[in-house]
C-alpha positions as CSV (number, residue, x, y, z in Angstrom):
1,X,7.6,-10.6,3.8
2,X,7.6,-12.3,7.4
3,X,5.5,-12.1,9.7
4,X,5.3,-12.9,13.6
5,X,2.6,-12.1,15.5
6,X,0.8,-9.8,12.6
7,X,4.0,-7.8,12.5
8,X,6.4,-7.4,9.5
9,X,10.1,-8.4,10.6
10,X,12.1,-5.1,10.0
11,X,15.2,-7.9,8.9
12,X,13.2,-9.6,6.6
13,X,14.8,-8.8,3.0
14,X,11.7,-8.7,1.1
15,X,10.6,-5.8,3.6
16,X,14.1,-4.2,2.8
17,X,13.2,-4.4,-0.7
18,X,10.3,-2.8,-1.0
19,X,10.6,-0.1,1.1
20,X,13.3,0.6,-1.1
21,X,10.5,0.8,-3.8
22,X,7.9,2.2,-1.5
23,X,10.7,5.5,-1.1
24,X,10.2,5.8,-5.0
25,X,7.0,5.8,-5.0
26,X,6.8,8.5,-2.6
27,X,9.3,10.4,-4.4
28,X,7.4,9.9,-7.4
29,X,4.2,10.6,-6.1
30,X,5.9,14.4,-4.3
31,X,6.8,15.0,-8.1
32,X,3.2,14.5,-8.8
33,X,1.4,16.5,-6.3
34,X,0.5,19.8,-8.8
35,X,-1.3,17.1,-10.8
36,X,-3.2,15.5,-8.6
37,X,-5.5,13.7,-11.4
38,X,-2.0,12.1,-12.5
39,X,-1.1,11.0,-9.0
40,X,-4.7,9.6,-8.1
41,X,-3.9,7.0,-11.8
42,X,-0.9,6.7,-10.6
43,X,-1.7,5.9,-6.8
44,X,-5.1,3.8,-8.1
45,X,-2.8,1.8,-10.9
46,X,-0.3,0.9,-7.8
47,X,-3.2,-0.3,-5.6
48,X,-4.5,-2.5,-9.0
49,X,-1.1,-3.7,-9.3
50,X,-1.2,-5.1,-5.4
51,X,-4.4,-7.0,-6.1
52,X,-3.2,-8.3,-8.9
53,X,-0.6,-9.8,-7.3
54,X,-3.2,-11.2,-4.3
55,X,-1.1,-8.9,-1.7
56,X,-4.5,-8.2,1.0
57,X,-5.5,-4.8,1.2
58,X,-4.5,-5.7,5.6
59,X,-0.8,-5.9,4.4
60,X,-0.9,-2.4,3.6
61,X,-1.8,-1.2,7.3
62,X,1.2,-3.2,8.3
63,X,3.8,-2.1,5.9
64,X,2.5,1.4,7.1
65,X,3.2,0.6,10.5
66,X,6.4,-1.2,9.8
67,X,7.3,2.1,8.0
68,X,6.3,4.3,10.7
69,X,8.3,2.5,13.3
70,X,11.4,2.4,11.1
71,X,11.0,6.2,10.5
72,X,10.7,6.7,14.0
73,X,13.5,4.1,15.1
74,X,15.9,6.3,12.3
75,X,15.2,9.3,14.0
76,X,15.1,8.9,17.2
77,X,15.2,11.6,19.8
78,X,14.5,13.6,16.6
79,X,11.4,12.3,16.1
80,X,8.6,14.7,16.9
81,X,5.0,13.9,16.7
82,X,4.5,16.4,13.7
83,X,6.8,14.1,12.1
84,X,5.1,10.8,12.8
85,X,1.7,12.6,11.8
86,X,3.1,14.1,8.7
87,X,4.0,10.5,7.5
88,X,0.6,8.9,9.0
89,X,-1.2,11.2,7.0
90,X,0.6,11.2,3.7
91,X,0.6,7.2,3.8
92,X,-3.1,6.8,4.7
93,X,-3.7,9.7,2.0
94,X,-1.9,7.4,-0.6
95,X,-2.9,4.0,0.7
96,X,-6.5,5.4,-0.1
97,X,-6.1,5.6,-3.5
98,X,-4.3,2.7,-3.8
99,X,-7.1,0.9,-2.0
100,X,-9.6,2.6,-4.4
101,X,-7.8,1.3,-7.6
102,X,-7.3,-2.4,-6.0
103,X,-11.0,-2.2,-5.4
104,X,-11.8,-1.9,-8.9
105,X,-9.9,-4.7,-10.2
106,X,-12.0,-6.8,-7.8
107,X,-15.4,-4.8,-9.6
108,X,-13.9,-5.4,-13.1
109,X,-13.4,-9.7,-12.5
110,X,-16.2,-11.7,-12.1
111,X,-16.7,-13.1,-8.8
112,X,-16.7,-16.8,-7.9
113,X,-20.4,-16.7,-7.5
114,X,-20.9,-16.0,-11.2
115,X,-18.8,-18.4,-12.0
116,X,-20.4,-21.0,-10.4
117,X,-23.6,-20.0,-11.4
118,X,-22.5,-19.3,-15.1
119,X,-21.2,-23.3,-15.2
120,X,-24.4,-24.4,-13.8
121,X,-26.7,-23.3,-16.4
122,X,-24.1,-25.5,-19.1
């Protein structure tokens, strides 16, 4: 995604792209929500998935934001506060468990330190 000024580009086509995929993950994740142990794997799998591929847990505040502003850009006049909440909340809801499952990953690798420390005791 670009960025300019800590701010995603709304015409960048990576952003495009995954919002597209972000929209089925929130589908996915309504289907899911009379099984909430289901949607907290599925929501902590995402999160490993976004570590995995070295995306900083900061990039999901601004896809958030990004989000928010195109929902409320979409909507317009129509755009009520309850609205904007409703969306703040299910996003930082989700963005929690994704940030709990990305933590993990980081638990489950060594860190650099052992690594360093492993090698210099060869």
């Amino acid at each position: 995604m670009q960025f300019k000024d800590g701010q995603i580009l709304h015409s960048d086509n990576v952003f495009k792209a995954h919002s597209v995929k972000f929209v089925n993950a929130v589908t996915d994740s309504i289907e899911l929500l009379d099984q909430p142990e289901k949607l907290k794997k599925v929501l902590n799998e995402l999160g490993s998935l976004h570590e995995q591929k070295n995306i900083p847990i900061s990039g999901f505040t601004m896809f958030g934001n990004a989000f928010i502003a195109t929902i409320q850009q979409i909507l317009d006049r129509e755009c009520s506060i309850e609205i904007i909440n409703f969306f703040s909340l299910f996003y930082n809801e989700g963005t929690n468990l994704m940030v709990e499952g990305y933590k993990n990953v980081n638990k489950s690798r060594p860190s650099m330190y052992n690594k360093v420390k492993d090698n210099s005791s060869n």
